[in-house]
C-alpha positions, 0 to 999 in steps of 0.5 A: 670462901666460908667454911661451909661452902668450903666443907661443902665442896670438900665433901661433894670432891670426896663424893666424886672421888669415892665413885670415880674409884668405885667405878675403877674398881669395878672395872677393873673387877671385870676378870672375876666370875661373880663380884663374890669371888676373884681369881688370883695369880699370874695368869694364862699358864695352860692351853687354850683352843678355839678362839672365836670373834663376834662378827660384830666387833673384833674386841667381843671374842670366846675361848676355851681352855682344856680344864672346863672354863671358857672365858668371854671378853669384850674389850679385847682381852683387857679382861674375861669372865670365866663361864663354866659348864659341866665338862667344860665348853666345846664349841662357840657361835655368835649370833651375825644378826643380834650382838647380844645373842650368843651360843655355847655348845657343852654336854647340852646347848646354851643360849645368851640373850644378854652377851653372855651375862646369863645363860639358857639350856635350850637343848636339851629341854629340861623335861626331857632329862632323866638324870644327870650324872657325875662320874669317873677319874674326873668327874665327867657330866653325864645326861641320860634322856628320855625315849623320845628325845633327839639327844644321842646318847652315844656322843658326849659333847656339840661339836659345831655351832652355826646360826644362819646370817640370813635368819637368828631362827635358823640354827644349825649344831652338830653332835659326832656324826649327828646334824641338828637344825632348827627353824623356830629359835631352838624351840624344836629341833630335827635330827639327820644322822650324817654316818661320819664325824662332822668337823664344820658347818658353813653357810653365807648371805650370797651363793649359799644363801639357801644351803648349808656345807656340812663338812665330814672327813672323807665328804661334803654334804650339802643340806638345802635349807627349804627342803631339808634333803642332803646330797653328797659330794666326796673329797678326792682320796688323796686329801682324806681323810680332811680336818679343819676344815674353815671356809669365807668368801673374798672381800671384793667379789664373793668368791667362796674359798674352802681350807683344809688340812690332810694329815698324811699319816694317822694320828695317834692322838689330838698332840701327837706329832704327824705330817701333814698338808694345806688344801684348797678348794676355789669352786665349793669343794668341786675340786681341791688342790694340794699347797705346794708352796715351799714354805708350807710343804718345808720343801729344804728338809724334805719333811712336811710339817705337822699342822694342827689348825686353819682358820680364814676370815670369812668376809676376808677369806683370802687371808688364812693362818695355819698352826704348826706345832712342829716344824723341821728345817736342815740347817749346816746338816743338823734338824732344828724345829720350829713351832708357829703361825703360817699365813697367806694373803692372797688366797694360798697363792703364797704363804709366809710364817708370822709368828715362829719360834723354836730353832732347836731340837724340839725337845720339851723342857730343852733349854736350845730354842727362842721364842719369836721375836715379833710377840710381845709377851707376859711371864711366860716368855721368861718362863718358858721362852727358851724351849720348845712350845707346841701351839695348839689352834688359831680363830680370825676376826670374821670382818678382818683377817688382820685380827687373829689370835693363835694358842699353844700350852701356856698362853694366848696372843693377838695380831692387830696387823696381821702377824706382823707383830704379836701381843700376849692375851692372858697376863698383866706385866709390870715394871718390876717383873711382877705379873697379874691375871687378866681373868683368863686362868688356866692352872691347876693350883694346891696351895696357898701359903703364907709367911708368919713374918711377911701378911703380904707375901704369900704362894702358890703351889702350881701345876705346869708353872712350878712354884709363884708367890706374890709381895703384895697380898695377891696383887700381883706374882712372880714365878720362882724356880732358881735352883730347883732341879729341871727334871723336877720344875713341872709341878710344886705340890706343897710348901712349908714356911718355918713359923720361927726362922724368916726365910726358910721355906721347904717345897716339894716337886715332881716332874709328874703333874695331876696326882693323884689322877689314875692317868699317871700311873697306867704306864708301868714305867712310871716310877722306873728310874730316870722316869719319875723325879722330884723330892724336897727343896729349902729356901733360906731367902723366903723362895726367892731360890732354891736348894734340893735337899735329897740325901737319904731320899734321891732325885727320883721321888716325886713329892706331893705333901710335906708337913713341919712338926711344930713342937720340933726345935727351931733349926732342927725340924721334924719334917714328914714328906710324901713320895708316891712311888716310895712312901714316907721319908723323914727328918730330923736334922732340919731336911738335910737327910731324910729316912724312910717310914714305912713300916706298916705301910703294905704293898702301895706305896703311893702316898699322897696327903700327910695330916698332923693332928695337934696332939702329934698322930699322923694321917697317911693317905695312899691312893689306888694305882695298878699293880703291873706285875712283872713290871707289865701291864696288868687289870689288878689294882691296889685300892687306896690306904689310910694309915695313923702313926702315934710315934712319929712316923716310926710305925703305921696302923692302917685304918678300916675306913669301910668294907670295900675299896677305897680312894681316899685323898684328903683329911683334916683333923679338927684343933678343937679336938684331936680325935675328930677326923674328916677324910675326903674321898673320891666316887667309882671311877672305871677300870679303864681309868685306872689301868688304862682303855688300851689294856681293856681293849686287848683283853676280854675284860670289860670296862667295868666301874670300880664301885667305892663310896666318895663324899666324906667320913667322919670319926669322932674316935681318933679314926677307930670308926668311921660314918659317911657324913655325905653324899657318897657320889660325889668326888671329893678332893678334900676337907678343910676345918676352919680353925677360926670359926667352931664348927665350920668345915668346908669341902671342894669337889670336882661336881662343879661345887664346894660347901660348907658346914657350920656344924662339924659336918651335919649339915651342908650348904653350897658356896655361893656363885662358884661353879668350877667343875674341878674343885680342890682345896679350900684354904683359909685366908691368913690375913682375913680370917672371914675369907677363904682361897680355893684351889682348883684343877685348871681356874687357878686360886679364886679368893673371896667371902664364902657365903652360902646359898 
């Protein structure tokens, strides 16, 4: 062979060698929401609801998780993309008529042409909406429309989305009590105001060709597609009020067959437990009968279970599944409990459980019980396997009831075969225990941290899931929690490596999740001893295992944020460390005793953020939490602090930031110049979010909105004065300096946005293609200073170059 013909084969090789991985890279990018951004981490980790399958092919399904993303796949679950609506989705239908359309129903309706690849509001239409608002502890989307449009301004979310299988222009969505129908495609919609929360829509090709079934609580109205009248047809008193409600029809004749679950008593909320029952109903809703099978009633305890969801394949109706998130047995004269998936195969004649795990006492974080033998799972199984998992919903394929996936706190999972055996959804797993995300991320995230003697090993501080960190730049990840007290696991706010001493590492914990959410402090029990736990831990082996390190400082304070002092000696750390219900502890003698620094520091002492300025001043942020007085729940309320030591801690001067209150939450203090100071701050928030709406409810006190100025101030004087440099609207978690690019400053808010500014804050431009609506913080990358890490509340840490629109 020449050399030329040779060189010439060489490069055509390489050519194809190069595309093939190109192509391979892209598919396996699949789980990242925009080619700009990838999300990282483990995968799964919170919970999940409402699975929802194309009838066209069981590998196309929808799912939400409770922290505002819905994620989209088609092959499976092999991969998602993440698509984010403000407030997060609610509900799902997929066209029966056209594969590629697809329905999501949020705040507003939207509609996909193209398979969900981009999205149009199609109500409300845009000309009929005034504003659209931000607001509240988290940030709730709000729309306000026009007079004359059919938007109710009294329910906040659809609930139930139904596109007729006989016509892709017959569209049916719900709202609370109000039944909305269209005949044009969504051009125009008509309104019919039902008096009672709709729960389900449904409608066939067969006997219900010309009627729609709108299933309430208490009722079933049947709407006639010609006439557009509705006639009533009640439940029988003993089943009401109904839920989950699911309805199809039997594959060899036709025959309509409804579900249901009636709790027995009322639940105090959408996770308490209660007990409950299966109903069904072989004549459309004419009559109904109770499940008396003793698998569904637990007829050896006595106690009925608590059921949460039912769901039937509607061509394949005779195969239901229901969840139970508890469920009790007696078993030698002691209660144990189990949590998982009932089904019957021949149409509620009798039921057998599929998935099942728990046997113990039923007791969160409680090490007594064993996840279910015939499910195939990620990390989660190590994780969490051993203790009690409530699940939370279950979706079946339309075409097959064989397929179904069912949800609880940590992670989603598939049957193939009808429940005879179960695979996890969410994660990746590898030989050498190492997990990675399939794209379905459901965790609140802090940090990323990297150690000084290992570009490839960095961590996570998680919400949920504890501390996770990753030997391979992010590749993949490991969860780390051994030695870390079990009251404190829940959540790892922040870590520290030590820049000169391989291996050592410190982290804080806490048993309470979601500081500084105004949610957990409404209780006044909530810092009360054996309630609150936490406090610092040190690692020699670079987090592999743990050592608490509390003395002077005790296992009840919950930590958010600790920082090394660098000009302190190797061995002999200086460490400054927030306890939100004590305030700030320091060190040192390396974090092995700890005192208390809070003189100057008045009544609150919920501190959250500790910032070091280069020149040694430190930076104290302290949140707004109610007051309790008497240790009772009151409407009074500390408003947040911020606080600048000069000698180490061992005073504190708080520092006037603007005449009213205030909710501080993050600052950042530029390298360049010690005396320029950016602090994030949260908008107005109502009462009702910091005190609690049950107190509201009992008292004459209206719920009325604490009125204080979010965005970002600035000093340019060491924090003596102070300007707003932003829009004070907006709800912002925290600012972050890049130390590597004069000038550049970014920020992340919880309004589905984060910016960036290269010119010390003067100006702002949106990062392009993200839209999580619960935004964090902004971390630059270590190992590639042109990237950066974003910190989320529920999408886990996304990765990627953040350029600008």
């Amino acid at each position: 062979m020449n050399k030329n013909r040779q060189s010439f084969l060489l490069a055509i090789t390489m050519l194809f060698s190069l595309l093939l991985l190109s192509c391979i890279q892209r598919k396996g990018q699949s789980n990242n929401t925009l080619d700009s951004w990838q999300r990282i981490g483990p995968g799964g980790g919170g919970s999940t609801f409402i699975p929802t399958f194309s009838s066209h092919s069981p590998d196309h399904y929808l799912i939400r998780c409770d922290m505002t993303g819905a994620y989209l796949t088609e092959n499976g679950g092999e991969s998602y993309d993440l698509i984010n609506f403000p407030n997060g989705s609610s509900c799902f239908a997929y066209d029966p008529n056209n594969a590629n359309t697809i329905y999501i129903g949020s705040s507003f309706l939207s509609k996909s042409k193209d398979g969900g690849k981009t999205w149009e509001r199609i109500f409300p239409k845009q000309n009929e909406i005034i504003s659209e608002t931000f607001i509240g502890d988290h940030a709730g989307y709000q729309i306000k429309t026009t007079g004359s449009s059919l938007y109710p301004q009294d329910v906040e979310r659809i609930s139930t989305i139904r596109v007729d299988p006989l016509s892709t222009n017959s569209l049916y969505f719900t709202m609370g009590k109000y039944f909305f129908y269209s005949t044009d495609g969504g051009q125009n919609w008509d309104r019919i105001d039902c008096s009672s929360q709709i729960d389900y829509l449904y409608t066939n090709t067969s006997d219900l060709k010309d009627e729609l079934y709108i299933f309430t609580e208490k009722a079933i109205l049947i709407f006639c597609k010609t006439s557009h009248l509705i006639k009533e047809m009640e439940l029988p008193t003993n089943m009401s009020p109904a839920c989950s409600f699911t309805a199809g029809t039997l594959k060899e004749s036709n025959q309509i067959v409804f579900y249901a679950i009636h709790h027995t008593t009322p639940k105090d909320n959408p996770f308490a437990f209660t007990t409950s029952e299966v109903w069904i109903s072989y004549d459309k809703g004419v009559h109904w009968s109770s499940v008396t099978d003793p698998v569904i009633t637990s007829k050896t305890s006595g106690v009925k279970p608590c059921f949460t969801m039912i769901s039937c394949a509607e061509q394949d109706a005779s195969q239901a599944y229901v969840v139970s998130n508890m469920y009790q047995e007696n078993v030698d004269g002691k209660k144990i409990y189990w949590y998982g998936v009932i089904k019957t195969e021949n149409t509620g004649k009798s039921w057998n459980w599929t998935l099942k795990g728990g046997g113990g006492t039923g007791q969160y974080g409680v090490q007594d019980a064993q996840d279910a033998e015939n499910l195939k799972d990620s990390w989660v199984h190590e994780a969490f396997g051993g203790e009690f998992i409530q699940l939370m919903d279950v979706g079946v394929s339309p075409m097959d009831g064989n397929i179904a996936i069912t949800t609880d706190w940590y992670r989603t999972m598939k049957t193939m075969d009808g429940g005879k055996t179960w695979h996890e959804v969410y994660s990746k797993s590898y030989p050498n225990k190492t997990y990675s995300s399939r794209g379905m991320d459901v965790t609140t995230t802090y940090g990323v941290h990297f150690d000084p003697f290992d570009k490839k090993h960095i961590a996570i501080s998680y919400t949920d899931i504890g501390f996770h960190h990753s030997f391979d730049n992010g590749k993949t990840w490991k969860r780390s929690i051994t030695g870390v007290p079990s009251k404190w696991v829940n959540t790892c706010y922040w870590v520290v490596f030590d820049p000169k001493i391989k291996g050592k590492v410190w982290s804080v914990w806490s048993s309470l999740h979601d500081l500084p959410r105004g949610k957990m402090t409404r209780d006044p029990n909530w810092n009360a001893p054996n309630h609150a736990f936490g406090g610092v831990c040190v690692s020699e082996d670079g987090g592999k295992t743990w050592k608490p390190t509390t003395e002077g400082m005790g296992m009840e304070s919950p930590s958010t944020s600790i920082i090394l002092d660098p000009s302190s000696p190797a061995g002999n750390r200086t460490l400054y460390v927030c306890s939100y219900n004590k305030g700030v502890y320091k060190s040192t003698d390396d974090g092995k005793t700890w005192s208390l620094k809070n003189n100057g520091i008045k009544d609150n002492t919920c501190a959250f953020e500790l910032t070091m300025a280069k020149n040694g001043n430190l930076f104290l942020v302290i949140s707004p939490t109610p007051m309790h007085k008497n240790g009772e729940k009151g409407l009074d309320f500390f408003t947040g602090k911020v606080y600048k030591s000069v000698d180490g801690a061992e005073n504190w001067t708080e520092l006037k930031i603007n005449d009213g209150l205030l909710f501080p939450n993050g600052i950042d203090i530029d390298p360049e110049n010690p005396n320029r100071i950016y602090l994030g701050c949260w908008s107005s928030i109502s009462l009702a979010d910091l005190v609690g709406g049950d107190l509201l409810y009992t008292s004459s006190q209206k719920n009325t909105m604490i009125d204080m100025p979010g965005g970002i101030f600035k000093s340019e004087d060491g924090g003596n004065t102070w300007s707003n440099i932003f829009d004070n609207k907006q709800y912002v978690y925290d600012v972050t300096i890049d130390p590597y690019h004069p000038g550049r400053v970014y920020c992340n808010t919880f309004n589905k946005v984060a910016y960036r500014s290269d010119d010390y804050g003067k100006n702002w431009k949106k990062l392009k293609d993200y839209d999580f609506h619960w935004g964090h913080r902004i971390i630059i990358d270590e190992n590639d200073h042109e990237k950066i890490f974003i910190t989320t509340y529920g999408s886990s840490v996304w990765h990627g170059y953040p350029t600008v629109e």
